[in-house]
The first five atom37 places (N, CA, C, CB, O) and aatype in JSON, in Angstrom:
{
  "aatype": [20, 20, 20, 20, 20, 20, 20, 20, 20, 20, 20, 20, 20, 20, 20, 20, 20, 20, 20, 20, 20, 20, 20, 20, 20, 20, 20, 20, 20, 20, 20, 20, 20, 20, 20, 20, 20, 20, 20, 20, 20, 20, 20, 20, 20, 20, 20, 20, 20, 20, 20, 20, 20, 20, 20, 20, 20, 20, 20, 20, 20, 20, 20, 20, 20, 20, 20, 20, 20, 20, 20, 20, 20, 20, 20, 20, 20, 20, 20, 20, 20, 20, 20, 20, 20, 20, 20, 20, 20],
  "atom_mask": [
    [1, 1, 1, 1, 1],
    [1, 1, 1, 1, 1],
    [1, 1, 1, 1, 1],
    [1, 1, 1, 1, 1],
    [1, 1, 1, 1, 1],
    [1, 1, 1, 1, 1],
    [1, 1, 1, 1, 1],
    [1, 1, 1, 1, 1],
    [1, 1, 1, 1, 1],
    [1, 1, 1, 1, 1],
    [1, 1, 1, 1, 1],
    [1, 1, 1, 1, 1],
    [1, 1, 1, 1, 1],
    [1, 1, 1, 1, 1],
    [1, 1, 1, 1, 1],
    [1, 1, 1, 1, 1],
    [1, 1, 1, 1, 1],
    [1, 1, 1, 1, 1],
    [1, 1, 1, 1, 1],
    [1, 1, 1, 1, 1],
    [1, 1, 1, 1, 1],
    [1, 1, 1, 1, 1],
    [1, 1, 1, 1, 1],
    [1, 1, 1, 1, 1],
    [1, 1, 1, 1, 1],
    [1, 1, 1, 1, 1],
    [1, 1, 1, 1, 1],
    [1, 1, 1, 1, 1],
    [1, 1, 1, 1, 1],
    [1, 1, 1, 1, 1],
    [1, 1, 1, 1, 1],
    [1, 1, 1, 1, 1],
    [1, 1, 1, 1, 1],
    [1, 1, 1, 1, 1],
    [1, 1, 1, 1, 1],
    [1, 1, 1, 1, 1],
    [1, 1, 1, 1, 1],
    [1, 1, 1, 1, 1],
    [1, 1, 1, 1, 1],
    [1, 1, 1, 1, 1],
    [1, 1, 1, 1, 1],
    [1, 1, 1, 1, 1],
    [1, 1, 1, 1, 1],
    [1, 1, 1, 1, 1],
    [1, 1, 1, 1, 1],
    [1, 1, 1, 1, 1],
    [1, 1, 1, 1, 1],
    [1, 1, 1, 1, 1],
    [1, 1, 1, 1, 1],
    [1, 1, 1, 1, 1],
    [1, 1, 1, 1, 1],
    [1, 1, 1, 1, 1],
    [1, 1, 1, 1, 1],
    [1, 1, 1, 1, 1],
    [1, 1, 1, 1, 1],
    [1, 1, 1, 1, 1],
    [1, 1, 1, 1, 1],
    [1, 1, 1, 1, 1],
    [1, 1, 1, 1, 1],
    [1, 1, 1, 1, 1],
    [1, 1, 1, 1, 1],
    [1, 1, 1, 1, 1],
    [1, 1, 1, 1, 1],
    [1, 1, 1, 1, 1],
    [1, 1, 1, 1, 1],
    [1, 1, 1, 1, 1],
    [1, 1, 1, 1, 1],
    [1, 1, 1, 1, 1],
    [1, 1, 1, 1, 1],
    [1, 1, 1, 1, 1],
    [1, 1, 1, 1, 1],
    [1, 1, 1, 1, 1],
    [1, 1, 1, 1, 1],
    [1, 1, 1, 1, 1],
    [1, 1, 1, 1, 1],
    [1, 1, 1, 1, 1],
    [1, 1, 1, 1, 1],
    [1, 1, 1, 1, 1],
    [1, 1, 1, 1, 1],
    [1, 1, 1, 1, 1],
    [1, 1, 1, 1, 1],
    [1, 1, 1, 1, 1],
    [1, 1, 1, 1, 1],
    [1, 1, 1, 1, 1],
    [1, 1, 1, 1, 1],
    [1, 1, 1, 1, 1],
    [1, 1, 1, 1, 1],
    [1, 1, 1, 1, 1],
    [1, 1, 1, 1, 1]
  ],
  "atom_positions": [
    [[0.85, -1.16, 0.0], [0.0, 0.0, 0.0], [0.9, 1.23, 0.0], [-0.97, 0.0, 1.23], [1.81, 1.48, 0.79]],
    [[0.43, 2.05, -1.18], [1.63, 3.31, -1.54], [0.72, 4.38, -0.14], [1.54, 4.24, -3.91], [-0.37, 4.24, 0.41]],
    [[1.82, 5.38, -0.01], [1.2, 6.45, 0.7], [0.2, 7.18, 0.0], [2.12, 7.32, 1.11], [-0.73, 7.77, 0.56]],
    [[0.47, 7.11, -1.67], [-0.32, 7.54, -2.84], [-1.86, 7.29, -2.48], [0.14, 6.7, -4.2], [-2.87, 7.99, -2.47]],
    [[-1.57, 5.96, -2.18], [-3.32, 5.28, -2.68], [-3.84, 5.75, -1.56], [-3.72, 3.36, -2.88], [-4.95, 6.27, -1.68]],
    [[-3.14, 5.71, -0.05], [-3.61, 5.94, 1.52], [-4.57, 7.41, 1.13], [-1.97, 6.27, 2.88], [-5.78, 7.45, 1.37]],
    [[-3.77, 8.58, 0.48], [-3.79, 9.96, 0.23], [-5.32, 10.18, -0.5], [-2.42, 10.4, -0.75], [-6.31, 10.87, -0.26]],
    [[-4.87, 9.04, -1.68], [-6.72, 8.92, -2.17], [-7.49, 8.38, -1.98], [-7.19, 8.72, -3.07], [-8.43, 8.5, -2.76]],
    [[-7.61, 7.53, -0.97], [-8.39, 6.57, -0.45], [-8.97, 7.44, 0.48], [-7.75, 5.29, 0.07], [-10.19, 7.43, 0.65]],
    [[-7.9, 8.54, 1.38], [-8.98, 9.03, 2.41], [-9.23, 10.67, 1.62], [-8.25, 9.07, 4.37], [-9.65, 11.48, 2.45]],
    [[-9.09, 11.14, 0.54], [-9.7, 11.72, 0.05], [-11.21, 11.38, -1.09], [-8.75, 12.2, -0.24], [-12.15, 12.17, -1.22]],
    [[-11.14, 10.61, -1.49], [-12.37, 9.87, -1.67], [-13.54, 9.91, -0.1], [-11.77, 8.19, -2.08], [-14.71, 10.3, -0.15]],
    [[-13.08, 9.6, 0.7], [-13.8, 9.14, 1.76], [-14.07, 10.8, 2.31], [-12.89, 7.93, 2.83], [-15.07, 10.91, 3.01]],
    [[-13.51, 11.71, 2.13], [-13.71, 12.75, 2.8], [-14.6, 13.66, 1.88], [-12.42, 13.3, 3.25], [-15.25, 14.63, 2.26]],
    [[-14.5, 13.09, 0.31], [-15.45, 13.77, -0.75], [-16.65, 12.8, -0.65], [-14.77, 13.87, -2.44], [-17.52, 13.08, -1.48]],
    [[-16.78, 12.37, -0.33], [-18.19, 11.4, -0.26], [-18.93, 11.85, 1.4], [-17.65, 9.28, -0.33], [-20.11, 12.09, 1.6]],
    [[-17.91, 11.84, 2.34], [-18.76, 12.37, 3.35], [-19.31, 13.72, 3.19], [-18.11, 12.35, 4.52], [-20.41, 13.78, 3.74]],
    [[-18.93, 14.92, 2.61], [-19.39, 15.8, 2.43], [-20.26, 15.7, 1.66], [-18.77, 16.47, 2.26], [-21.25, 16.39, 1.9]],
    [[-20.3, 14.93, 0.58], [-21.62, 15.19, -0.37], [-23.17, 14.47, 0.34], [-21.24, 14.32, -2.08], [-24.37, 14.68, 0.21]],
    [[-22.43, 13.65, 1.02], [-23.58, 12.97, 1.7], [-24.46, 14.22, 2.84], [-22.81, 11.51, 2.65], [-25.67, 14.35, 3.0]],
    [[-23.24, 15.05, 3.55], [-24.09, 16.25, 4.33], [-24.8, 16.95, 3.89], [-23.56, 17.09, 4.87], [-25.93, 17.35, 4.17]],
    [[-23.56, 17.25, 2.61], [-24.58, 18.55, 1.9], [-25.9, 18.89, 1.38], [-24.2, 18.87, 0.98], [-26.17, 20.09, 1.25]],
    [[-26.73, 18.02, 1.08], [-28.63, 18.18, 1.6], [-28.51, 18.4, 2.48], [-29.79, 17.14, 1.67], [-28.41, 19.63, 2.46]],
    [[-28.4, 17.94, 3.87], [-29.03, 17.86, 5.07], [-28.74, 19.56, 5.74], [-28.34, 16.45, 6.01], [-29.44, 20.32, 6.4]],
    [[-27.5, 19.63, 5.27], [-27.16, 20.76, 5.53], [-27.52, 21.93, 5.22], [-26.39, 20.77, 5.38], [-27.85, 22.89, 5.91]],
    [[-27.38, 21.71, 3.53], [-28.36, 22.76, 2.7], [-29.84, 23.22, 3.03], [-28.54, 22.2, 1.4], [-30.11, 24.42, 2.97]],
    [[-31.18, 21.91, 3.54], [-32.22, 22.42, 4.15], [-32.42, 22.92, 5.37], [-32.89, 21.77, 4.09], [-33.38, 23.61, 5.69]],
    [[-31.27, 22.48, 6.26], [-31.42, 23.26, 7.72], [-31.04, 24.55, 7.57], [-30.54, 22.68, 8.93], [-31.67, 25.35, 8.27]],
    [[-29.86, 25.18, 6.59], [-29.24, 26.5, 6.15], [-30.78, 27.35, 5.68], [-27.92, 26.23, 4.67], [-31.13, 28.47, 6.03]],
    [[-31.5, 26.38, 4.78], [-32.47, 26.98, 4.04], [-33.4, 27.93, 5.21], [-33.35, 25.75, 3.19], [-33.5, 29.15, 5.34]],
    [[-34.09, 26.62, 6.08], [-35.12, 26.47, 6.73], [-34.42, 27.75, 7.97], [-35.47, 24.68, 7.14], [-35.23, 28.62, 8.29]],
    [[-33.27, 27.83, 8.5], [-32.61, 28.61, 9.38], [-32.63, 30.65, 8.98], [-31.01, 27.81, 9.29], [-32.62, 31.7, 9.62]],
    [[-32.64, 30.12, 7.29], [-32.25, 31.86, 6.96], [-34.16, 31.84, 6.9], [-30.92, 32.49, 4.88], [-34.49, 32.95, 7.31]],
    [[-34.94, 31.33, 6.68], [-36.05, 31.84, 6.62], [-36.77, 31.75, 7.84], [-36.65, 31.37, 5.65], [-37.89, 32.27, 7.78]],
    [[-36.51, 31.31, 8.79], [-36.82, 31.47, 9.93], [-36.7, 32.75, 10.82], [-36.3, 30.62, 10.34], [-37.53, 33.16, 11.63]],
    [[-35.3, 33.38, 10.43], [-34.15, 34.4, 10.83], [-34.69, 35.16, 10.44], [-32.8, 34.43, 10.45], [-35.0, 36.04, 11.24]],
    [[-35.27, 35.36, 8.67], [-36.34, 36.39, 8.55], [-37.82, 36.57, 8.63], [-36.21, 36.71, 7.67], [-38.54, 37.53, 8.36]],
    [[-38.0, 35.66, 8.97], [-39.5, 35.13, 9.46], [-39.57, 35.81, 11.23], [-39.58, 32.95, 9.4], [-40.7, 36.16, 11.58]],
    [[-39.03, 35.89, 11.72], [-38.7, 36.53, 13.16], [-38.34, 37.85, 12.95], [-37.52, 35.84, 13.99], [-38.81, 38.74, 13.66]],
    [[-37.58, 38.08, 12.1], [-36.45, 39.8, 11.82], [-38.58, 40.3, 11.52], [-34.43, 39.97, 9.35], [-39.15, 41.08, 12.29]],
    [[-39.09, 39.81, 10.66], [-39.86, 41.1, 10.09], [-40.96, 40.62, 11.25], [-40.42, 41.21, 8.11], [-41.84, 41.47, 11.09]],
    [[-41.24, 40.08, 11.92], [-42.41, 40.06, 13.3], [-41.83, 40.15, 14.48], [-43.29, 38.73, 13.51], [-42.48, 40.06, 15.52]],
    [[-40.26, 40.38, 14.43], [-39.92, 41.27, 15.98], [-39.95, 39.45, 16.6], [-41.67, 42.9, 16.87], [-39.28, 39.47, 17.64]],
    [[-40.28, 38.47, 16.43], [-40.79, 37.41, 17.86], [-39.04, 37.05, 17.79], [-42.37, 35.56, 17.54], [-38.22, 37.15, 16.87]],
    [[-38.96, 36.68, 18.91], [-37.13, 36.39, 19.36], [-37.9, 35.11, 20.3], [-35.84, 38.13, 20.62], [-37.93, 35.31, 21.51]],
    [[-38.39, 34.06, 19.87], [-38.52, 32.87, 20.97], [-37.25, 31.68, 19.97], [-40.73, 32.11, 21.16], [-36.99, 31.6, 18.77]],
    [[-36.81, 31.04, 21.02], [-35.22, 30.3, 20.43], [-36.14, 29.08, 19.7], [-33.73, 29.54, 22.02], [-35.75, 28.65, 18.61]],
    [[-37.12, 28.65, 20.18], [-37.61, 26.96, 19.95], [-38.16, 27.38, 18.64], [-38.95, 26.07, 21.19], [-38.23, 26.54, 17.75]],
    [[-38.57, 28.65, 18.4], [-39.09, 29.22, 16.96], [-38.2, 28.62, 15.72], [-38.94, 31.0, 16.94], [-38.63, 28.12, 14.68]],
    [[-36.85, 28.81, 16.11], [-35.67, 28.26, 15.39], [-35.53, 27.0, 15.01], [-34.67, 28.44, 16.02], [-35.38, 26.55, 13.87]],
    [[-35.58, 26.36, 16.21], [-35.17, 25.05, 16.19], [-36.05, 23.98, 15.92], [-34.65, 24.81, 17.26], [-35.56, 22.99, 15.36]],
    [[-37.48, 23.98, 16.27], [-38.3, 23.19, 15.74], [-38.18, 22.46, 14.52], [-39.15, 23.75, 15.69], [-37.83, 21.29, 14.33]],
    [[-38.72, 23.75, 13.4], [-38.53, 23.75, 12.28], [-37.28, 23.05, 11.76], [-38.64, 24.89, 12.0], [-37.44, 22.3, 10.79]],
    [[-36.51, 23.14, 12.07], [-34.93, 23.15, 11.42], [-34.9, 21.7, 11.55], [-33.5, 24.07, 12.32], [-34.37, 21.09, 10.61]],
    [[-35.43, 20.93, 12.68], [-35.14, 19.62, 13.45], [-36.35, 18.72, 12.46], [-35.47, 19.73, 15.5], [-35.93, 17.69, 11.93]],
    [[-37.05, 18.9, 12.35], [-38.35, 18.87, 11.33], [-37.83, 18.62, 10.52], [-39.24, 19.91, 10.98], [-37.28, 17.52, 10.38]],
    [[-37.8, 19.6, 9.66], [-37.44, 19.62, 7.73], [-36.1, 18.81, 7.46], [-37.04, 21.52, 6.97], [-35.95, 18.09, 6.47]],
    [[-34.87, 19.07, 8.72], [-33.74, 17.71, 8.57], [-34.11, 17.02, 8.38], [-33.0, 17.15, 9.34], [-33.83, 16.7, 7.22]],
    [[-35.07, 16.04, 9.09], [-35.35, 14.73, 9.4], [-35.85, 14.33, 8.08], [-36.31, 14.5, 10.61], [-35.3, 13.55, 7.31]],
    [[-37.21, 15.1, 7.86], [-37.8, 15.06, 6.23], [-36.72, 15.1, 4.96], [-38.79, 16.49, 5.97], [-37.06, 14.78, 3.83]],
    [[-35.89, 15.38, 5.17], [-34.87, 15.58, 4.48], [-34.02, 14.35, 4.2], [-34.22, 16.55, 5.07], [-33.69, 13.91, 3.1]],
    [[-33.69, 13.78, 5.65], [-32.88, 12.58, 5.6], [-33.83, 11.59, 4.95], [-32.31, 12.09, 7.05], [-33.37, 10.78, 4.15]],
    [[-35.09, 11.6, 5.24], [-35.71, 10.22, 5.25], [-35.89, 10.62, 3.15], [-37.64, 9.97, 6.68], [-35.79, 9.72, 2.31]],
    [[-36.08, 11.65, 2.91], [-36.28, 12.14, 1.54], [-34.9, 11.32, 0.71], [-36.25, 14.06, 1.49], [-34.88, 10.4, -0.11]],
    [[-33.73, 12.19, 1.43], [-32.52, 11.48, 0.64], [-31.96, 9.95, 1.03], [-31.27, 12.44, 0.82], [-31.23, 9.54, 0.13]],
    [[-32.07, 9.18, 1.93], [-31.94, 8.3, 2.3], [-31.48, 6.96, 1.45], [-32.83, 8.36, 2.85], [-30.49, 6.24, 1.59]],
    [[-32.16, 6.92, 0.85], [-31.9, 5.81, -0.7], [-30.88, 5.95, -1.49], [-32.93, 5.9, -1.83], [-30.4, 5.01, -2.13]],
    [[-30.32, 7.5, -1.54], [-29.56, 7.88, -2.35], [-28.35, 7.9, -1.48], [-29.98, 9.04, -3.02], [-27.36, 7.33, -1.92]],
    [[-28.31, 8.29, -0.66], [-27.22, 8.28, 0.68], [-26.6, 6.95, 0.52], [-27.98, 8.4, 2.36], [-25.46, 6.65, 0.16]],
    [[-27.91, 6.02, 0.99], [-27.08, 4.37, 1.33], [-26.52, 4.08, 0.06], [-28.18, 2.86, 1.8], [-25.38, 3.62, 0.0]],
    [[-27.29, 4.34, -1.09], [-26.62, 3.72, -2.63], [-24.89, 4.15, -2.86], [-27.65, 4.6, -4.18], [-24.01, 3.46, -3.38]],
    [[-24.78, 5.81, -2.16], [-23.32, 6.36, -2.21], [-22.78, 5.32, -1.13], [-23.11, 8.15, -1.76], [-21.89, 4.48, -1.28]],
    [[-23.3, 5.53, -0.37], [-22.06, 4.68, 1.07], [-22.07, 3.12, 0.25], [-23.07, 4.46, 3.45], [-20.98, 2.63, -0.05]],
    [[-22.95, 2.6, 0.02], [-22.55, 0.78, -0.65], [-21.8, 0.77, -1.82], [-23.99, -0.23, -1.2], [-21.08, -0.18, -2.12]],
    [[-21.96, 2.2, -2.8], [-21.05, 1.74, -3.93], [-19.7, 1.93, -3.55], [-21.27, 2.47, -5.23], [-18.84, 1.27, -4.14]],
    [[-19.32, 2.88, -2.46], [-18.01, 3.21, -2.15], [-17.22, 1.87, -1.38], [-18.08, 4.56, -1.23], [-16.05, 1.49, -1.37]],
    [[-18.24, 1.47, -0.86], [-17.84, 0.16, 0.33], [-17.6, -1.03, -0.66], [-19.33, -0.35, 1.63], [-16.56, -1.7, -0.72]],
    [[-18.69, -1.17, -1.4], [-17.99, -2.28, -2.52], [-16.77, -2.26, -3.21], [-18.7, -2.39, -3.58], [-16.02, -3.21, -3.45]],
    [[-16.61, -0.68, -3.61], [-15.46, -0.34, -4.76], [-14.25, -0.84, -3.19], [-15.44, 1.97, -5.69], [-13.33, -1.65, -3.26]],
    [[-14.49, -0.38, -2.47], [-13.03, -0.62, -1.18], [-13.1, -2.14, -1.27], [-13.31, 0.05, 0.9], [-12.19, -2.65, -1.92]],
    [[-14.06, -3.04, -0.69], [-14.15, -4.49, -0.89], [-13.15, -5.03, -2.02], [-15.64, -4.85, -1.27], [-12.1, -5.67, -2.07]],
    [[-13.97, -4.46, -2.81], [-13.06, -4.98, -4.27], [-11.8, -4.46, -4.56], [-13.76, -4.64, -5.6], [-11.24, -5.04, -5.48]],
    [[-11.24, -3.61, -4.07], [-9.93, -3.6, -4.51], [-9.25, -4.23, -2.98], [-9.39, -1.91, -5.1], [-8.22, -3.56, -3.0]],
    [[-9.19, -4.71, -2.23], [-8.8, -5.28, -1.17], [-7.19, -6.44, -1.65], [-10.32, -6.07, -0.56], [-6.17, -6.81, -1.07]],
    [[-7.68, -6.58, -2.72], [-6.63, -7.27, -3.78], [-5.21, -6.4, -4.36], [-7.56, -7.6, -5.17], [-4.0, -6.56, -4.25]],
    [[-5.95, -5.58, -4.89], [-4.83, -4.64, -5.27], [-4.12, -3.95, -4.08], [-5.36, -3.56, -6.19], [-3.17, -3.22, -4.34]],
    [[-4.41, -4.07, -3.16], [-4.11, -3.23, -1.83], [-3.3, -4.08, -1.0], [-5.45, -2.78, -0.98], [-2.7, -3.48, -0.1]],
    [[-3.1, -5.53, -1.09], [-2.49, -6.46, -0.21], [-1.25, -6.61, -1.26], [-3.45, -7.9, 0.23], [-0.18, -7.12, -0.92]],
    [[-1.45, -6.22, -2.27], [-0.28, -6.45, -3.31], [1.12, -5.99, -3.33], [-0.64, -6.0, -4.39], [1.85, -6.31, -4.27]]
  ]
}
């Protein structure tokens, strides 16, 4: 095992974890700035106003992307499986 492959092996793994956040992340960002102005123009400052929502639409979110998530994490886990060969070499 080159330091090469180590280098892209955990860059692969670090581009796949991010893409996997980035929905989840993207609708809480969404759901957070419209909340922020959903409060800015009615003055209300209650914190759970925030967070409800945000905890909500994640979840809807995960269970939305979910299929697509596991399909990234199994093709990556197979492609590692399978080269397990080239890697003992």
């Amino acid at each position: 095992m080159t330091p090469e492959f180590v280098i892209s092996l955990g860059s692969e793994a670090i581009q796949l974890a991010l893409l996997l956040a980035l929905p989840l992340l993207g609708v809480g960002l969404a759901v957070g700035l419209f909340i922020a102005v959903l409060q800015a123009t009615t003055q209300i400052q209650e914190m759970t106003l925030s967070f409800v929502p945000k905890i909500v639409c994640v979840l809807l979110a995960l269970l939305a992307a979910s299929p697509w998530m596991l399909s990234k994490i199994a093709n990556f886990t197979s492609q590692l499986i399978l080269s397990i060969p080239q890697i003992i070499k």
